[in-house]
C-alpha positions as CSV (number, residue, x, y, z in Angstrom):
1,X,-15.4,-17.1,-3.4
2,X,-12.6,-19.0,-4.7
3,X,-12.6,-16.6,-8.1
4,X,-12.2,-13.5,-5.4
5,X,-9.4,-15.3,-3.2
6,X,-7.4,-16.4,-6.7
7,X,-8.1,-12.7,-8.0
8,X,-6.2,-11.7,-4.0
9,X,-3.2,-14.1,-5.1
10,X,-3.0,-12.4,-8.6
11,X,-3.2,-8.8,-7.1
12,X,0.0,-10.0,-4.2
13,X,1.9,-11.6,-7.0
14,X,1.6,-8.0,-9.1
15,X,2.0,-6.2,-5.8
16,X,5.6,-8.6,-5.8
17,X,7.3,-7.4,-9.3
18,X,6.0,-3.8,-8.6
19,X,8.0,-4.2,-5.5
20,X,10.9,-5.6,-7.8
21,X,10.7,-3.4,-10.2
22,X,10.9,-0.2,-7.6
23,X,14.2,-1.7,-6.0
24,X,12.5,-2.3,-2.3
25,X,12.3,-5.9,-3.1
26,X,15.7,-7.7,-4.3
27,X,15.7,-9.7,-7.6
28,X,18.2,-10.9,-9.6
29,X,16.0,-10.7,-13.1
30,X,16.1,-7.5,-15.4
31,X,14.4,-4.3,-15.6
32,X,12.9,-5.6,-19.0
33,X,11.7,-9.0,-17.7
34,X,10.3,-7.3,-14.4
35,X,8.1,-5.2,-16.4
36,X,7.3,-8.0,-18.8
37,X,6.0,-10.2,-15.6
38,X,3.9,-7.1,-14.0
39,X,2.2,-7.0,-17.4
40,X,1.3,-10.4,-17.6
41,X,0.3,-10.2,-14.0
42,X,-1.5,-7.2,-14.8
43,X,-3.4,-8.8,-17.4
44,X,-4.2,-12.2,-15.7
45,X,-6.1,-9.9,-12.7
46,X,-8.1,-8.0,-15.6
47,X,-9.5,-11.2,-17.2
48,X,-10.0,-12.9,-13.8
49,X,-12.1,-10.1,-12.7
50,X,-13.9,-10.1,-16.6
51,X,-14.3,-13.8,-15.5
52,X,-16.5,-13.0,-12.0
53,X,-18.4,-10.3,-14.0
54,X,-19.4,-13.1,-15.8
55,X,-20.1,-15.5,-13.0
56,X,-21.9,-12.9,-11.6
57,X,-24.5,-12.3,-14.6
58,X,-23.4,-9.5,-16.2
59,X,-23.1,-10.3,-20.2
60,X,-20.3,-9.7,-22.4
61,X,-21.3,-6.6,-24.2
62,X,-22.5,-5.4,-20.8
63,X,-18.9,-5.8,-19.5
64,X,-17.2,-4.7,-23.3
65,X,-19.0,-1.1,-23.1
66,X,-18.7,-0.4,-19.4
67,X,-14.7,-1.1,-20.1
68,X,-14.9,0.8,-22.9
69,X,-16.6,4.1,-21.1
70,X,-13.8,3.4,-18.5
71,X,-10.7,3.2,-20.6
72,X,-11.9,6.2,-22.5
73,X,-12.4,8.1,-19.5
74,X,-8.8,7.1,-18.3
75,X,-7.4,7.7,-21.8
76,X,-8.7,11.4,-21.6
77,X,-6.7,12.0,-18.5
78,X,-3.3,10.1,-20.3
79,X,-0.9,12.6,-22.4
């Protein structure tokens, strides 16, 4: 429960420097350094959610080749 409501406060604070970075939300800090944070934001929320997976049972190469299938998929769409 407390993995999930963290994983919510991740996903609000990358919701934040989208916001930022699409000019509805006012900030002082650069194009360069708003992309930097949704990036790191990005990347906390993917290994808090790897973190559940494991919480919830699911083992590493379990979670490595379902990501993998994923991103591949995804990358087949990307030009």
């Amino acid at each position: 429960m407390e993995r999930g409501l963290k994983l919510g406060e991740e996903f609000g604070e990358l919701s934040a420097e989208i916001l930022k970075l699409s000019g509805y939300k006012k900030s002082d800090e650069t194009a360069e350094k708003i992309k930097y944070n949704i990036l790191l934001e990005s990347s906390d929320c993917m290994i808090m959610i790897f973190d559940i997976m494991i919480e919830m049972g699911f083992s590493k190469k379990e979670i490595i080749d379902m990501s993998e299938k994923q991103i591949n998929k995804w990358l087949s769409y990307v030009k």
